[in-house]
N, C-alpha and C positions, 0 to 999 in steps of 0.2 A: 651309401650315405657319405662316407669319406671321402669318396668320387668326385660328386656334387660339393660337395662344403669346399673341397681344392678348387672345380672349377670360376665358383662362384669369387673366391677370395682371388683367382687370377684375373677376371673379369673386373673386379672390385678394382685390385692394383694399377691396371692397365685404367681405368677411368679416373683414378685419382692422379696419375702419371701425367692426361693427358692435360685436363681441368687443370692442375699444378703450372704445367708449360706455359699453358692458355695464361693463367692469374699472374705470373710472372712475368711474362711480356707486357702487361697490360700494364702492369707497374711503371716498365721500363718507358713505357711509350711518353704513358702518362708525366714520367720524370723528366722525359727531354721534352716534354710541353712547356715545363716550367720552369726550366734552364730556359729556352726560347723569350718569356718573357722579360729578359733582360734589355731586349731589344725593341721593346714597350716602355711607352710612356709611366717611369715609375713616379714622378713629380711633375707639377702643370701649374703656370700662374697664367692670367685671364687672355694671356698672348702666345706664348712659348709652353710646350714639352719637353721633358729631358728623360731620355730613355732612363735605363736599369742601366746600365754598360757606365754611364756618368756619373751614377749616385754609388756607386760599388767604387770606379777605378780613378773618379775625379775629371775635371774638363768641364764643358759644356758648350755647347754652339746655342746664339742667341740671333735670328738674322742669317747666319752662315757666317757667321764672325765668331771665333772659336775664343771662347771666355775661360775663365777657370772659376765658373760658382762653385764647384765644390772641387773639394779633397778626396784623398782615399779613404773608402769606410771598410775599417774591417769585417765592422757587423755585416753592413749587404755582402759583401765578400764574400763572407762567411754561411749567408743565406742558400748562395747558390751553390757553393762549396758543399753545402749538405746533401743538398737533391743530388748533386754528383756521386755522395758516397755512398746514400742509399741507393742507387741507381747500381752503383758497384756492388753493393751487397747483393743485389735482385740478382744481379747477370751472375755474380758465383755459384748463387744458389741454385742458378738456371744451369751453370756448366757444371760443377760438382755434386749431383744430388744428395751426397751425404752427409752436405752443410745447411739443405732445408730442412729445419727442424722451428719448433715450436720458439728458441729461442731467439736465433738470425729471421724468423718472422716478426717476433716482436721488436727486436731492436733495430729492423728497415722501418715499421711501422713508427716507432719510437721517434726516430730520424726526419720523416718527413712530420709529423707533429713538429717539430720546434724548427722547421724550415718554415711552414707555413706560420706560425706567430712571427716569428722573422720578417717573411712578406710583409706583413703588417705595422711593424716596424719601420720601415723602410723610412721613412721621413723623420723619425727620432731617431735613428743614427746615420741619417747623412750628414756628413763633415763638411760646414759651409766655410766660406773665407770670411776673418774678419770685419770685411765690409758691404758683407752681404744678410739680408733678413730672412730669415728661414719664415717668416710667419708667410709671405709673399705666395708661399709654394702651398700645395696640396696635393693629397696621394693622387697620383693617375691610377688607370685601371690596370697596370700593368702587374704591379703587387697584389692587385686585386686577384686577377687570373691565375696567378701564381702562388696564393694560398689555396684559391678551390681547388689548382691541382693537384696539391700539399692533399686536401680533404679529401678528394676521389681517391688519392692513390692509398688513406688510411683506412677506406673502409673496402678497399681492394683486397689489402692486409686481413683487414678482419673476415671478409669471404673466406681467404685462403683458411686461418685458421678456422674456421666453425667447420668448413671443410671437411680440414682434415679431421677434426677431433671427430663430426660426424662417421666419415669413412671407418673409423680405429671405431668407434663404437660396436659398428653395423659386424667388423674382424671379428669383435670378441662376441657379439652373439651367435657369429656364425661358427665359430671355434669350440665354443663353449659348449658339451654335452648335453641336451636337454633332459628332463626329470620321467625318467621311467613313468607311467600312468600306475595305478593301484592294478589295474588286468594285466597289465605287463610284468610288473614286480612280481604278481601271483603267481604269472608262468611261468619265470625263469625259477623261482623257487620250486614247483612243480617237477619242472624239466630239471633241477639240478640233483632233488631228491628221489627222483626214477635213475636217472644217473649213478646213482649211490647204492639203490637198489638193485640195480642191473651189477654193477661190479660185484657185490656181494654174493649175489647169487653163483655169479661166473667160480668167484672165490671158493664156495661149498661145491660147486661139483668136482673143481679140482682135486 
């Protein structure tokens, strides 16, 4: 019985090891999708696109005549800056196994939630020049793609954990001694009481 509960728990391990690899990469994938969208239309007026790379680092080409509608934004900056770091937390967790734990799940998870509001943002904190009208502009799709990434790679996260908490469940039942039956209980008392009986006996002929 001990046999079997080991085997099973090794079994167990090895498929949450692999699943685990598998959720992780997926993250990671998913994360340089949305780093990508930088090179997407993040603002459009009824003529002209301006990537993510211009609303983050400032410039703009209008025509192929390089303008300067905007400034450096920290905020989108910062947007992408995020997907990066979760991306970095994924890939530790993926190289170190004994930093995937319940809470570096949640705080990758954590990370791309406020990347993907960020997306969204993207045109309330671009830094336009003084004589330039922001109202002109509208989101492109590009912040767009780059929040759903945000949301695929949060409920990526949440796979992981239900996952895991699943697998640690399934440990403890298989771990856990199950409850003698009332036939069982009866015969080990039985057998422990013939037991007792037998020594005694052994005891008087000596």
């Amino acid at each position: 019985m001990e046999n079997n509960n080991e085997v099973k728990e090794t079994l167990m391990s090895k498929t949450e090891e692999k699943v685990t690899i598998g959720i992780i990469i997926m993250e990671i994938f998913i994360g340089l999708l949305a780093i990508l969208t930088i090179f997407l239309p993040a603002l459009t007026t009824s003529s002209e696109s301006y990537e993510g790379v211009f609303t983050a680092f400032g410039g703009g080409s209008n025509g192929g005549i390089i303008t300067q509608f905007f400034k450096f934004s920290f905020g989108n900056f910062l947007t992408y800056l995020l997907v990066v770091a979760a991306m970095v937390l994924a890939f530790v967790r993926l190289a170190v196994p004994q930093t995937d734990n319940m809470i570096t799940r949640i705080i990758t998870g954590g990370i791309f939630f406020v990347a993907g509001i960020f997306f969204i943002l993207n045109k309330a904190m671009t830094v336009m020049n003084v004589n330039v009208d922001k109202n002109i502009f509208s989101l492109g799709y590009g912040p767009l793609l780059g929040m759903i990434a945000c949301i695929i790679d949060i409920i990526i996260v949440g796979i992981d954990i239900w996952f895991s908490r699943r697998i640690g469940l399934i440990k403890d039942d298989v771990e856990a001694p199950k409850p003698l039956t009332e036939e069982e209980l009866r015969a080990q008392v039985m057998a422990e009481i013939e037991a007792e009986n037998k020594e005694k006996e052994n005891n008087n002929n000596e």
